[in-house]
C-alpha positions in Angstrom: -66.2 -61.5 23.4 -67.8 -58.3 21.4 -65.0 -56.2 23.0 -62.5 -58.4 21.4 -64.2 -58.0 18.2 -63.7 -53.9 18.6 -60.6 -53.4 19.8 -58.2 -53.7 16.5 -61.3 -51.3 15.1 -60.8 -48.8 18.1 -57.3 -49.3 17.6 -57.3 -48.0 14.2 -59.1 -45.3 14.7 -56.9 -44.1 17.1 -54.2 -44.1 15.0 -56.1 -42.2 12.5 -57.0 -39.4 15.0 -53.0 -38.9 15.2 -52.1 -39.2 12.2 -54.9 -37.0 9.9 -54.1 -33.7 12.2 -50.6 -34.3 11.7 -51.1 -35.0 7.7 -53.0 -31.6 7.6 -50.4 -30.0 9.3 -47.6 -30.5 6.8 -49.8 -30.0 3.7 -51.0 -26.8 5.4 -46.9 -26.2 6.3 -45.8 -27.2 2.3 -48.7 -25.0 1.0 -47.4 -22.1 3.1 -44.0 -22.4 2.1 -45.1 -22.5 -1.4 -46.6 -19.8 -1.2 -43.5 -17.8 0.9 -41.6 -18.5 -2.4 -43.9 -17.4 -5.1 -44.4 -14.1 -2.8 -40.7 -14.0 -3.1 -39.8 -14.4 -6.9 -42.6 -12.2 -7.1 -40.9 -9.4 -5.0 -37.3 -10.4 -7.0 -38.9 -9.8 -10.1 -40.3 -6.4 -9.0 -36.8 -5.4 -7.8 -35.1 -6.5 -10.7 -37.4 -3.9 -13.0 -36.7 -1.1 -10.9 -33.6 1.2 -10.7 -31.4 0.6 -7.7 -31.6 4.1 -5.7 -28.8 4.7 -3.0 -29.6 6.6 -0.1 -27.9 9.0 -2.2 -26.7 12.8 -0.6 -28.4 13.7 2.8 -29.4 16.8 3.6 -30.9 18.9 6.7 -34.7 20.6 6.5 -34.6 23.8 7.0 -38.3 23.5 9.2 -37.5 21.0 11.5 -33.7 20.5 11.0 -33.2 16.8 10.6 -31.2 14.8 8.4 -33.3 12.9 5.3 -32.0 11.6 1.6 -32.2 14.0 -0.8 -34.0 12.1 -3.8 -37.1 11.2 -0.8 -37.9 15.3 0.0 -40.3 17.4 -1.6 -39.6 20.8 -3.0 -41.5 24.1 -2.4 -40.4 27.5 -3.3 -37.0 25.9 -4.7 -36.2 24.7 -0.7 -35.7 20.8 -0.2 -37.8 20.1 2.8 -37.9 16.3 4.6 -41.8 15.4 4.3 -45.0 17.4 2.5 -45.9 18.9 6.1 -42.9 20.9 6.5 -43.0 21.7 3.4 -47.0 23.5 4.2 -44.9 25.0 7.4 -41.9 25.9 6.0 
C-alpha cells in the first residue's frame, strides 16, 4: 500500500531528472549563441571602421627570397624585407 502511495511521486521525479538537464542545455545552447552574435556585430563593426587593404603588390625579400605583400614588410636601409628578422639579417 505505501508503495502505491510513492510511485506517481517517484514518477515525477523521474521525469524531472530528464527534463531539468535538458532545460539547462538549451538555455546554456541560446546563451552561447547569443553571445556568437554579439561577438560577431562586434567584429562587423570593427571591420566596417577600418580601411579595406588588398593584398596589394607582392614582392620577393632579398634575405630569404620569398614572396610577401608589400604594405605587411618592414623597411631597413630603403630595402623592403618580409618580416623584422630579416630585416636584422639582411
Amino acid at each position: 500500500m505505501g508503495l502505491i502511495k510513492f510511485l506517481p511521486w517517484l514518477i515525477l521525479i523521474a521525469i524531472a531528472l530528464m527534463y531539468i538537464p535538458r532545460m539547462m542545455a538549451q538555455k546554456e545552447k541560446a546563451r552561447m549563441k547569443e553571445e556568437l552574435e554579439s561577438m560577431r556585430r562586434k567584429l562587423n563593426e570593427r571591420e566596417q571602421g577600418r580601411p579595406q587593404e588588398s593584398a596589394g603588390e607582392m614582392v620577393k625579400c632579398p634575405c630569404c627570397g620569398i614572396f610577401f605583400p608589400k604594405n605587411e614588410g618592414a623597411v631597413k636601409n630603403g630595402r623592403l624585407y618580409c618580416s623584422r628578422d630579416c630585416a636584422r639579417r639582411g
